[in-house]
DSSP file (Angstrom, degrees, kcal/mol; ACC not computed):
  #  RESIDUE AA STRUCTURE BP1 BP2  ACC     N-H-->O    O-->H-N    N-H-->O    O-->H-N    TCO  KAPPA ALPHA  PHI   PSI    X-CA   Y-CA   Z-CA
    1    1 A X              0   0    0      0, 0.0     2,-0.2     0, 0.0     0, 0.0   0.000 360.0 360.0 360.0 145.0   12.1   36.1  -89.2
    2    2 A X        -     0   0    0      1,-0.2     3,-0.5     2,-0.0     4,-0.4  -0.694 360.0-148.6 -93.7 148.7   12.0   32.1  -89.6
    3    3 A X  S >  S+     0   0    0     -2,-0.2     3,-1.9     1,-0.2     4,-0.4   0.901  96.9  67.0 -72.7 -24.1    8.6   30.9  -90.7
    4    4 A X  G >> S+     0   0    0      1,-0.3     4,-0.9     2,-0.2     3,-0.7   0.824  92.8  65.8 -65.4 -30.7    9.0   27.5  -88.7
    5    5 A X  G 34 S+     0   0    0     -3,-0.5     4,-0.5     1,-0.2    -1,-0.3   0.762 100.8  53.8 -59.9 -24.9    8.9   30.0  -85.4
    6    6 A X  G <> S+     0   0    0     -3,-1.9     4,-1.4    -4,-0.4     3,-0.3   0.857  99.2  55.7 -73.9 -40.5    5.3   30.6  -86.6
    7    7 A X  H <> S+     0   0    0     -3,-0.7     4,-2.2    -4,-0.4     3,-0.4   0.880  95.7  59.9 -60.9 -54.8    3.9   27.1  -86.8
    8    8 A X  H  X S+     0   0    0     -4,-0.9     4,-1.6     1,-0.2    -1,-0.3   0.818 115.3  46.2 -53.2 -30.9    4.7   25.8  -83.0
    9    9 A X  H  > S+     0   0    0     -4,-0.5     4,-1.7    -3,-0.3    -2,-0.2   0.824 110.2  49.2 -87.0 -29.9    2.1   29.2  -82.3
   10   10 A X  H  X S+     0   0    0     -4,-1.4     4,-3.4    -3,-0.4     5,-0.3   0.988 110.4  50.2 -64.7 -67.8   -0.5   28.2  -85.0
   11   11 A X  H  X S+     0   0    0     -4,-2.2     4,-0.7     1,-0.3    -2,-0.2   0.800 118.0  47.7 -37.3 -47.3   -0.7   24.3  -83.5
   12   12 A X  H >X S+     0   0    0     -4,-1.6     4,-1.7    -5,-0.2     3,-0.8   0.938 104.8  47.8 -53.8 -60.1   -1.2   26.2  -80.2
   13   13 A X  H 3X S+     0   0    0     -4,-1.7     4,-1.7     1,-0.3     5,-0.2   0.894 114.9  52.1 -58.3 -49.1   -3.6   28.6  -80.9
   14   14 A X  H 3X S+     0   0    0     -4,-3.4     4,-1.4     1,-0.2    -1,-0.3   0.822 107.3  54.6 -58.0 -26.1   -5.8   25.2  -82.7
   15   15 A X  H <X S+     0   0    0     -3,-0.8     4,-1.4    -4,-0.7     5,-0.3   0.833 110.1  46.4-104.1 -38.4   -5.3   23.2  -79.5
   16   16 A X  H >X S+     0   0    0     -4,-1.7     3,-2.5     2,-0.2     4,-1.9   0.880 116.3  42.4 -63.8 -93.9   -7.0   26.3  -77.5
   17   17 A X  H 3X S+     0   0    0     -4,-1.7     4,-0.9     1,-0.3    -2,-0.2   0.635 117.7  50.4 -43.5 -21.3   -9.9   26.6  -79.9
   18   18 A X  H 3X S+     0   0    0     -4,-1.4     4,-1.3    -5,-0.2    -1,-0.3   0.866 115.8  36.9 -74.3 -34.4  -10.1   23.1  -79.8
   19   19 A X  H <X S+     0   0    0     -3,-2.5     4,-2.7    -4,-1.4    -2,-0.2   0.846 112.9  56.0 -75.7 -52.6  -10.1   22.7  -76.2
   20   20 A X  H  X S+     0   0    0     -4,-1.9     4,-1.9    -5,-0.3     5,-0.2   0.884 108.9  56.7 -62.8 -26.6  -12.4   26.0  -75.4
   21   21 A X  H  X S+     0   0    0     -4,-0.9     4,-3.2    -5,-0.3    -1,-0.2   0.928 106.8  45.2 -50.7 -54.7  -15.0   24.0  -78.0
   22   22 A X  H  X S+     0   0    0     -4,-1.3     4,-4.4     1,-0.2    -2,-0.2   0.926 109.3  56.1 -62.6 -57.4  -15.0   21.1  -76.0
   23   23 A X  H  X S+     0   0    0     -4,-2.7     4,-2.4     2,-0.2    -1,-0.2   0.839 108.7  46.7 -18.9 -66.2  -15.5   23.1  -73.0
   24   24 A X  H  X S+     0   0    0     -4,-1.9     4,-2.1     1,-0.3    -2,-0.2   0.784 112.2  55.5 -79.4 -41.2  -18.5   24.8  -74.3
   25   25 A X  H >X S+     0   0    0     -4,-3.2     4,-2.2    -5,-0.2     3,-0.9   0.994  97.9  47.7 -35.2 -74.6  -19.8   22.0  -75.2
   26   26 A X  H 3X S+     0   0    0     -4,-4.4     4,-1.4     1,-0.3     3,-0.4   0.958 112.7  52.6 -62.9 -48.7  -20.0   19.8  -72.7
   27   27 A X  H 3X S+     0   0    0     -4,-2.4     4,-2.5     1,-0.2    -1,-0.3   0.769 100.1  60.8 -75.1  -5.2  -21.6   22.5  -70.3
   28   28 A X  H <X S+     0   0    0     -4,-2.1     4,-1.7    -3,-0.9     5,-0.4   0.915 112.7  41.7 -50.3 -50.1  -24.2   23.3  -72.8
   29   29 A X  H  X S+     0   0    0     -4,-2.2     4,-1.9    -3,-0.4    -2,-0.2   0.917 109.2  57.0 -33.0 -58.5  -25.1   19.4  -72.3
   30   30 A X  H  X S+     0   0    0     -4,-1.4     4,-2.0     1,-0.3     5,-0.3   0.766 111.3  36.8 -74.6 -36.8  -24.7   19.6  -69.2
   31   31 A X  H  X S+     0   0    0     -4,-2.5     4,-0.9    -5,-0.2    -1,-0.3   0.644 118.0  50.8 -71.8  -6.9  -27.5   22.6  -68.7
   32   32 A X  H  X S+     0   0    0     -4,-1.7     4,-2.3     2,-0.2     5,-0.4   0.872 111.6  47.5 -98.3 -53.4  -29.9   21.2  -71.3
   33   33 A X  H  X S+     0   0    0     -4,-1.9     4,-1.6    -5,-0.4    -3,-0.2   0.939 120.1  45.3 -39.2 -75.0  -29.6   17.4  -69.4
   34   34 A X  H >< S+     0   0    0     -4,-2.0     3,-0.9     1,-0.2    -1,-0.2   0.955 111.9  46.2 -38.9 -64.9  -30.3   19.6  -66.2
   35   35 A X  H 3< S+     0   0    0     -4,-0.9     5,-0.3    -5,-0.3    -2,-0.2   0.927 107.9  60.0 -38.2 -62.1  -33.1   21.8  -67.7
   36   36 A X  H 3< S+     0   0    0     -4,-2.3    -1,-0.2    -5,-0.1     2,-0.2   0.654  82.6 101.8 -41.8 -42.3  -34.8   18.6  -69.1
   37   37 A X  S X< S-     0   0    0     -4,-1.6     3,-2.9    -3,-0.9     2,-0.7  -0.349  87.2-104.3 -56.4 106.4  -35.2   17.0  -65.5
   38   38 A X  T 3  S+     0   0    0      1,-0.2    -1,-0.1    -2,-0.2    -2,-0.1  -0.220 103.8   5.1 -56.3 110.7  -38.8   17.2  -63.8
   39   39 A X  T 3  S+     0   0    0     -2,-0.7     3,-0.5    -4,-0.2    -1,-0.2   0.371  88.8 126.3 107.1   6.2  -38.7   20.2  -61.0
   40   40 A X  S <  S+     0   0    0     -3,-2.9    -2,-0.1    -5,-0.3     3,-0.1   0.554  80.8  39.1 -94.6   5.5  -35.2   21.2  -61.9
   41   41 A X  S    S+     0   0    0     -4,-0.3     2,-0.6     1,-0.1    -1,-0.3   0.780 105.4  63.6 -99.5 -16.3  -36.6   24.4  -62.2
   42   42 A X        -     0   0    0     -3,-0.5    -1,-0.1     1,-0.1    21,-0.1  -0.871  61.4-158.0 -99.5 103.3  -39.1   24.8  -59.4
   43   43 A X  S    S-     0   0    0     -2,-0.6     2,-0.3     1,-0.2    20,-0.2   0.943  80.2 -19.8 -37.4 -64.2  -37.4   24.7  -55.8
   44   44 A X        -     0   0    0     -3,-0.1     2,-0.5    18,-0.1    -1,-0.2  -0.976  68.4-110.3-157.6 151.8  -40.8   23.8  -54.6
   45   45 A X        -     0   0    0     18,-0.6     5,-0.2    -2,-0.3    17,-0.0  -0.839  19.6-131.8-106.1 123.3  -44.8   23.7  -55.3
   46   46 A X     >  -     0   0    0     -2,-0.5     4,-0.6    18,-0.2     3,-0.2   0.190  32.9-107.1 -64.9 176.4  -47.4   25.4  -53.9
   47   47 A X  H  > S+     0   0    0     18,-0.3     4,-2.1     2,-0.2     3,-0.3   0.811 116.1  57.9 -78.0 -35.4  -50.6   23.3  -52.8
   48   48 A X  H  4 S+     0   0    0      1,-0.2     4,-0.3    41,-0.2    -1,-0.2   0.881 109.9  41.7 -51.0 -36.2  -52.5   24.8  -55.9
   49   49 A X  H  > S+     0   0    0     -3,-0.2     4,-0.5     2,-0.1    -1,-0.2   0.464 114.1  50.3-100.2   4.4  -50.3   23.6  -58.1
   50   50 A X  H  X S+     0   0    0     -4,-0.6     4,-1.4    -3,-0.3    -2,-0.2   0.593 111.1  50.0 -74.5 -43.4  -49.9   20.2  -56.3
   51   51 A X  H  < S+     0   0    0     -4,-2.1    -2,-0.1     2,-0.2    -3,-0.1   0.736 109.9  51.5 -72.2 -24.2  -53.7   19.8  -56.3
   52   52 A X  H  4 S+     0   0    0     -4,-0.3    -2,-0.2    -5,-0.2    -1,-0.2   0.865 106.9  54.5 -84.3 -32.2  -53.9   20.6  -60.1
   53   53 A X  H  < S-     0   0    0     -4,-0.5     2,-0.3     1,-0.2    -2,-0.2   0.943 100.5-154.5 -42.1 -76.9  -51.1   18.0  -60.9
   54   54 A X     <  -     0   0    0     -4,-1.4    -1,-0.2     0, 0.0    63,-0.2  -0.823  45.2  -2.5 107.5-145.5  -53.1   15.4  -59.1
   55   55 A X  S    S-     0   0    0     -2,-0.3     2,-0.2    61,-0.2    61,-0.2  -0.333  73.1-154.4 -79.4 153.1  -51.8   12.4  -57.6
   56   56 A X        -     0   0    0     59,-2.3     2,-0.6     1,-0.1    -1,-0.1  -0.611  22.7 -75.4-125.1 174.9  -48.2   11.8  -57.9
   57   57 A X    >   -     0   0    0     -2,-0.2     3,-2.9     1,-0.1    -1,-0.1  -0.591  25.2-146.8 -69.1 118.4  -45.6    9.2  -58.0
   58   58 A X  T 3  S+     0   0    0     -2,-0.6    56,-0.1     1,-0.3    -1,-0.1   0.667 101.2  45.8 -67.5  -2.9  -44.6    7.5  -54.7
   59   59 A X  T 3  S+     0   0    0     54,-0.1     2,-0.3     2,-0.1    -1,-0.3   0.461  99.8  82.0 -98.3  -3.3  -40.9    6.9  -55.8
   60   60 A X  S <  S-     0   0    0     -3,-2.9     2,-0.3     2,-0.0    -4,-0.1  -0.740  76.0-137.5-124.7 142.9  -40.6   10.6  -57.2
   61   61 A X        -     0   0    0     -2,-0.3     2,-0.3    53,-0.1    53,-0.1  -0.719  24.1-177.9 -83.6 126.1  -39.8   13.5  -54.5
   62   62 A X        -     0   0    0     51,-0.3    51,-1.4    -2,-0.3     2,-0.4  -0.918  19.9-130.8-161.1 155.2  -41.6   16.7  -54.8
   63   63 A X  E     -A  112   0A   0     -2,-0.3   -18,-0.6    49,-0.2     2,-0.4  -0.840  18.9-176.8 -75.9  53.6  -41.4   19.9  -52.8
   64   64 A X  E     -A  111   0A   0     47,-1.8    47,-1.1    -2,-0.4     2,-0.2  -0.535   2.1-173.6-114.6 134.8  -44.5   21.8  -51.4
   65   65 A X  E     +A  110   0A   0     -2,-0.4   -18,-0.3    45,-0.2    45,-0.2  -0.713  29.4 118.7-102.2 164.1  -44.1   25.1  -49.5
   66   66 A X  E     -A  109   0A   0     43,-2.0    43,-2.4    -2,-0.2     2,-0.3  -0.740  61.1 -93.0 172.3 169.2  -47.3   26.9  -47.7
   67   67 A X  E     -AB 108  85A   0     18,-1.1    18,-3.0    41,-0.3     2,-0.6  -0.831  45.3 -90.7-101.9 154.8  -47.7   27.8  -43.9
   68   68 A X  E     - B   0  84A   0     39,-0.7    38,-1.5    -2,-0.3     2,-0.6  -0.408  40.0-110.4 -88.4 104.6  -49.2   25.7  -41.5
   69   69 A X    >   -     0   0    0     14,-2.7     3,-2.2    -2,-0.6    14,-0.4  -0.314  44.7-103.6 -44.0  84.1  -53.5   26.1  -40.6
   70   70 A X  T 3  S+     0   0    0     -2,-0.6    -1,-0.1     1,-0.2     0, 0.0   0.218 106.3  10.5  29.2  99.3  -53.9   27.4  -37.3
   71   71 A X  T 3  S+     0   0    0      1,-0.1    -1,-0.2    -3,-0.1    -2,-0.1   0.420  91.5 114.7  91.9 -21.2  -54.8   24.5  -35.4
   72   72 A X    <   +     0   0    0     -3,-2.2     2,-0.4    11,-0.2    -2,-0.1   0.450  42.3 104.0 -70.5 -16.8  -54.1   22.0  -37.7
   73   73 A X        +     0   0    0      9,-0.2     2,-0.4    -5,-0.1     9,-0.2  -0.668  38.8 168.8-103.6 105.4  -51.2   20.3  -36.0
   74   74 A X  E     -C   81   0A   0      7,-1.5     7,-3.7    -2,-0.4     2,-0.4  -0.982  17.4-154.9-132.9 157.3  -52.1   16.7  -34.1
   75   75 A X  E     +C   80   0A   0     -2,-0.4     2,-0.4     5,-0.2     5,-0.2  -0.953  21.1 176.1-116.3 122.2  -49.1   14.3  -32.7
   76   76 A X  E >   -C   79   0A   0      3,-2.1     3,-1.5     1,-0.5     2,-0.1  -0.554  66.3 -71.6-142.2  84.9  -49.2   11.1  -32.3
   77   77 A X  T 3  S-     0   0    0     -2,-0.4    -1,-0.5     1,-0.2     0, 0.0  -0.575 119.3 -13.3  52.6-143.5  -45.6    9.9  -31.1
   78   78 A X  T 3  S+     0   0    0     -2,-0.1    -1,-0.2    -3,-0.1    21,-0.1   0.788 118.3  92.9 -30.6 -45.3  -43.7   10.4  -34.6
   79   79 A X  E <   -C   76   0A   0     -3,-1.5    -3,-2.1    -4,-0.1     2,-0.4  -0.222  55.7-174.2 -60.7 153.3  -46.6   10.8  -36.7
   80   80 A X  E     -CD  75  95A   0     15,-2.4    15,-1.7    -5,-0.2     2,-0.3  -0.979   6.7-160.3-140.8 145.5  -47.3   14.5  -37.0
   81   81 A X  E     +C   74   0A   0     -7,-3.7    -7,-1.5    -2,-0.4     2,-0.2  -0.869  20.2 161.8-112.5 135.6  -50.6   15.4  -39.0
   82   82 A X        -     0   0    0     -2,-0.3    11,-1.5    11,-0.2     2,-0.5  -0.953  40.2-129.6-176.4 174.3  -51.3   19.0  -40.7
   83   83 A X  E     - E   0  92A   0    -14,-0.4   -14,-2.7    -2,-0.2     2,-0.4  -0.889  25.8-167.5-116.8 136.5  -52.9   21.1  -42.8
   84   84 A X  E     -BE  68  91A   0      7,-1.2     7,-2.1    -2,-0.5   -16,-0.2  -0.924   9.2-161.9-124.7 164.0  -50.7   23.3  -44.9
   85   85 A X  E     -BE  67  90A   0    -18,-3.0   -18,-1.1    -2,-0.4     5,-0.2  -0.658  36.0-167.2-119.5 161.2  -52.1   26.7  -47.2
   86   86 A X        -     0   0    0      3,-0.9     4,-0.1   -20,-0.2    -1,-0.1   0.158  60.5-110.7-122.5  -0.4  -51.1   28.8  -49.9
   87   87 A X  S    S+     0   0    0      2,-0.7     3,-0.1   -20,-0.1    -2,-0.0   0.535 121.4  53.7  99.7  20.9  -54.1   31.1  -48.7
   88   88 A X  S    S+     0   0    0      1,-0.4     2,-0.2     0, 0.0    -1,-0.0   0.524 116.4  32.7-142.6 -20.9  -56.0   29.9  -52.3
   89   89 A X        -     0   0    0      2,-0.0    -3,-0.9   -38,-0.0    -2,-0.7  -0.979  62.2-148.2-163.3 139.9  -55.5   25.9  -51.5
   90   90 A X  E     +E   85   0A   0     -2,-0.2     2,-0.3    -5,-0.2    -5,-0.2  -0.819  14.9 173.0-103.4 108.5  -55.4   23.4  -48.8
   91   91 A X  E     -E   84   0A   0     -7,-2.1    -7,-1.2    -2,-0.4     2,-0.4  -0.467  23.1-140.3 -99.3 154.1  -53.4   20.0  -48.5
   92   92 A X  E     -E   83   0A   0     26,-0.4    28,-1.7    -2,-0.3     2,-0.2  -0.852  20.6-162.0 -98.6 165.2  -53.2   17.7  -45.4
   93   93 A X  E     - f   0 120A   0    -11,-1.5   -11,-0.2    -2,-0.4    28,-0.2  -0.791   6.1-165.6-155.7 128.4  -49.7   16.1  -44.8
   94   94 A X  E     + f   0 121A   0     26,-1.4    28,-2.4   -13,-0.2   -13,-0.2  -0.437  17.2 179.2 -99.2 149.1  -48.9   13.1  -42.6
   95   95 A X  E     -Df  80 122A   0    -15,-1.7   -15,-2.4    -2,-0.1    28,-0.1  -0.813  41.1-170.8-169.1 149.4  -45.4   12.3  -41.5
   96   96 A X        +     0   0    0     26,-0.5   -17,-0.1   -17,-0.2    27,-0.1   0.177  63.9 101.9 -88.3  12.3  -43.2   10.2  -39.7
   97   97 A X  S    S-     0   0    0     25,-0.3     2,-0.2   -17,-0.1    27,-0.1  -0.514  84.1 -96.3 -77.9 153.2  -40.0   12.3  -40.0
   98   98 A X        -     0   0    0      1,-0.0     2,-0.4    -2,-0.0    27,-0.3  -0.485  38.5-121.3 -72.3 161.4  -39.1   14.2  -36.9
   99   99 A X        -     0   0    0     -2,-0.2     4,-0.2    -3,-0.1    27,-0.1  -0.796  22.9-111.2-112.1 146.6  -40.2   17.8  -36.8
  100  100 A X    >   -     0   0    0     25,-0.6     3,-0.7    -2,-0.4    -1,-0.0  -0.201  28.4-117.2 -71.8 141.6  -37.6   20.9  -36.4
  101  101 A X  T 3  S+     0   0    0      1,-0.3    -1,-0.1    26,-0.0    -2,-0.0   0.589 115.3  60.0 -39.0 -16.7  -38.0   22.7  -33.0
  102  102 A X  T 3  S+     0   0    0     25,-0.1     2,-0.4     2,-0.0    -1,-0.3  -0.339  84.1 104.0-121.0  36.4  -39.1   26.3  -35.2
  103  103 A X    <   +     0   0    0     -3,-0.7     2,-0.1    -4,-0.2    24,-0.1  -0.976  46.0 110.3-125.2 146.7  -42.4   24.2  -36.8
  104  104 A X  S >  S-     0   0    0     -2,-0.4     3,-2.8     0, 0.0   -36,-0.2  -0.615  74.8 -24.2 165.8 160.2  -45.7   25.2  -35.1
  105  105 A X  T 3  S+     0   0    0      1,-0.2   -36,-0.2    -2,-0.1     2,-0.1   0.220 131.6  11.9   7.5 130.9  -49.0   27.2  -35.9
  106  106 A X  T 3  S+     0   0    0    -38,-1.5    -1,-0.2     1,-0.2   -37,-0.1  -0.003  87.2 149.5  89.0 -10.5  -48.2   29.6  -38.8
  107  107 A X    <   -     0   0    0     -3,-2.8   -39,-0.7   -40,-0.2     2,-0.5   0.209  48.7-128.2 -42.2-174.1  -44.9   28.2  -39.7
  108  108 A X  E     -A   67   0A   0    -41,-0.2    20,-2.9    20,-0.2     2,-0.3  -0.942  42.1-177.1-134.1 129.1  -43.7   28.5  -43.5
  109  109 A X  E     -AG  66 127A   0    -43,-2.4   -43,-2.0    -2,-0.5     2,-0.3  -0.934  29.7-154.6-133.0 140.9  -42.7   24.9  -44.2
  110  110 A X  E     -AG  65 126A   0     16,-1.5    16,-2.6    -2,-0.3     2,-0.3  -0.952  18.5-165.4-122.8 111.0  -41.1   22.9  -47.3
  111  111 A X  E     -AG  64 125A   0    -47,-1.1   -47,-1.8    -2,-0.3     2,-0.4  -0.892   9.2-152.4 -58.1 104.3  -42.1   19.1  -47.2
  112  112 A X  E     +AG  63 124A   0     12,-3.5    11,-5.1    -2,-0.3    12,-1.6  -0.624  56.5  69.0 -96.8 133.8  -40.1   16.8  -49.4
  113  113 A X  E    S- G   0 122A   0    -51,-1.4   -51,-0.3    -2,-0.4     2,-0.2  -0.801  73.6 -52.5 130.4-157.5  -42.5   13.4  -50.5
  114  114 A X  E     - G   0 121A   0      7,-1.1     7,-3.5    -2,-0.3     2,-0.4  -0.578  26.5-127.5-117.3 161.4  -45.6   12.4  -52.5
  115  115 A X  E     - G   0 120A   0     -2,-0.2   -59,-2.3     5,-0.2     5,-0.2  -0.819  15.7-175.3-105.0 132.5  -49.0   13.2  -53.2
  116  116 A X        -     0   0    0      3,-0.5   -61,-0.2    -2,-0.4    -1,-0.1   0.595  59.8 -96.3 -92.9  -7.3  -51.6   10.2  -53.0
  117  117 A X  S    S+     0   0    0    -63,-0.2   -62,-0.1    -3,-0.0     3,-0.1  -0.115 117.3  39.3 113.4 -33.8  -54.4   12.1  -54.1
  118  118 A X  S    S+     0   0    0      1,-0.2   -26,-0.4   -27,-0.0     2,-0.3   0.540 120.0  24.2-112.1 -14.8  -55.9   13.1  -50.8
  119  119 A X        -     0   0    0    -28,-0.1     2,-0.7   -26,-0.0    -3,-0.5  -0.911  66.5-123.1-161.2 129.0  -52.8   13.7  -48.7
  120  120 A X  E     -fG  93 115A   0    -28,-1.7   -26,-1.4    -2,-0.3     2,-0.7  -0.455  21.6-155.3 -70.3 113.1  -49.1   14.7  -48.9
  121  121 A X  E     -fG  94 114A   0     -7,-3.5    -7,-1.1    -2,-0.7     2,-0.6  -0.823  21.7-152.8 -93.8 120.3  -46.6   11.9  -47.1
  122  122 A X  E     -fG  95 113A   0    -28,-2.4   -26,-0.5    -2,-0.7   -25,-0.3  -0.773  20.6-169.0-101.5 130.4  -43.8   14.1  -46.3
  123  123 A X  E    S+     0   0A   0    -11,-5.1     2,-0.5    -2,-0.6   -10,-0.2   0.610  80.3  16.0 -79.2 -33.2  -40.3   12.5  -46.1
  124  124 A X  E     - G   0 112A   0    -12,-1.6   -12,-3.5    -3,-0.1    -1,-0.4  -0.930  64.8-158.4-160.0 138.2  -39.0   15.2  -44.8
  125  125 A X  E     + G   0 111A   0     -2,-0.5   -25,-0.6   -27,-0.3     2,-0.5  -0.950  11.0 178.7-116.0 109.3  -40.2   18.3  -43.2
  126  126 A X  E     - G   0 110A   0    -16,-2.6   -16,-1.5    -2,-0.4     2,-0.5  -0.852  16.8-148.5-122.4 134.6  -38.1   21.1  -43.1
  127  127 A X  E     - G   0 109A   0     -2,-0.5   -18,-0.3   -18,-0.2   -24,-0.1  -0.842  20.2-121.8-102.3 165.5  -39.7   24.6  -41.3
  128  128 A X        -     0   0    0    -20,-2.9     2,-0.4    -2,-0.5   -20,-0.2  -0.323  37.5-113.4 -61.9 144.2  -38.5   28.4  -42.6
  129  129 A X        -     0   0    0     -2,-0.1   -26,-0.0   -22,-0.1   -20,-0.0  -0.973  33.0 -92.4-111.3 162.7  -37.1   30.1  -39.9
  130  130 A X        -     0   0    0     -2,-0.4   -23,-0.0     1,-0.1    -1,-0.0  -0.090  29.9-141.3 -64.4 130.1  -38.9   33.0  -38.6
  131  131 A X  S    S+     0   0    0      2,-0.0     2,-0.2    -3,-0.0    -1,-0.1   0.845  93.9  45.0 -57.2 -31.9  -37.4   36.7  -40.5
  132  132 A X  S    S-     0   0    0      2,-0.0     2,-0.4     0, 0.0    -2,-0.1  -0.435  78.4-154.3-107.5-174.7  -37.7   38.6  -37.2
  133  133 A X        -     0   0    0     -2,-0.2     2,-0.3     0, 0.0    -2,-0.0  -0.959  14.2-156.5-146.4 130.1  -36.3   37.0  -33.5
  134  134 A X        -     0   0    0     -2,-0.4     3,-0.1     1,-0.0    -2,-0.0  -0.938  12.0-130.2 -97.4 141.4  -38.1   38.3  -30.3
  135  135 A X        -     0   0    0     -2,-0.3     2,-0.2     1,-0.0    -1,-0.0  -0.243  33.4 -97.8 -90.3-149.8  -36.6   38.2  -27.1
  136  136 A X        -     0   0    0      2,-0.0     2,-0.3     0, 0.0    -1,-0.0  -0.604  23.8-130.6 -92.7 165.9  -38.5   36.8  -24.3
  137  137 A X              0   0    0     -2,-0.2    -3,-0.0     1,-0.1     0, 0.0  -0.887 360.0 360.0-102.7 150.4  -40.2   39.2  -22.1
  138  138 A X              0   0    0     -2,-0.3    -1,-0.1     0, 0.0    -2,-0.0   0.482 360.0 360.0-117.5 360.0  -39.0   37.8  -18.5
């Protein structure tokens, strides 16, 4: 066998580990850069843990899920006012965003905007829809 046939396979086999290295790298960066980022683990925050934060930054986005207080719900052309729960905490939240056709009494809502201290300004108001569908009774 010629040895020289051996070498072109050695160079190769270094240019893979070298390449698979790089690889592994960068997306370890790339999850620790991600990981690092405040909320990039939390989807959203309840109103207990919103209320323990305290007041938040108006230029920073955060998430808060709960369902919607009975009652809670006043309209006033765009603005929509409400109170939403985690059944341990209550927050108001104001908004001018429209609201989706499936928000009313009970809904399970995620609200994108900032906490001033007394009240969540939602950017965006997005409601759960409902697990079960009824049909109408006619």
């Amino acid at each position: 066998m010629d040895p020289s046939s051996t070498v072109p396979s050695t160079k190769r086999r270094a240019k893979f580990v070298v390449g698979a290295l790089l690889i592994v790298v960068a997306l370890a960066v790339m999850v620790g850069w991600a990981m690092s980022r405040p909320g990039s683990t939390a989807f959203y925050i309840t109103p207990t843990e919103l209320l323990a934060m305290g007041e938040t930054d108006p230029t920073s986005d955060y998430r808060i899920n709960g369902k919607v207080v009975p009652g809670s719900i006043e309209r006033d052309g765009l603005r929509t006012r409400f109170v939403v729960t985690d059944g341990e905490a209550q927050v108001n939240v104001t908004t001018r965003a429209p609201i989706p056709d499936t928000f009313r009494d009970r809904s399970e809502i995620v609200a994108k905007g900032y906490f001033d201290g007394s009240r969540f300004a939602a950017r965006e108001v997005l409601a759960k829809c409902p697990s079960k569908f009824k049909a109408k009774q006619a």
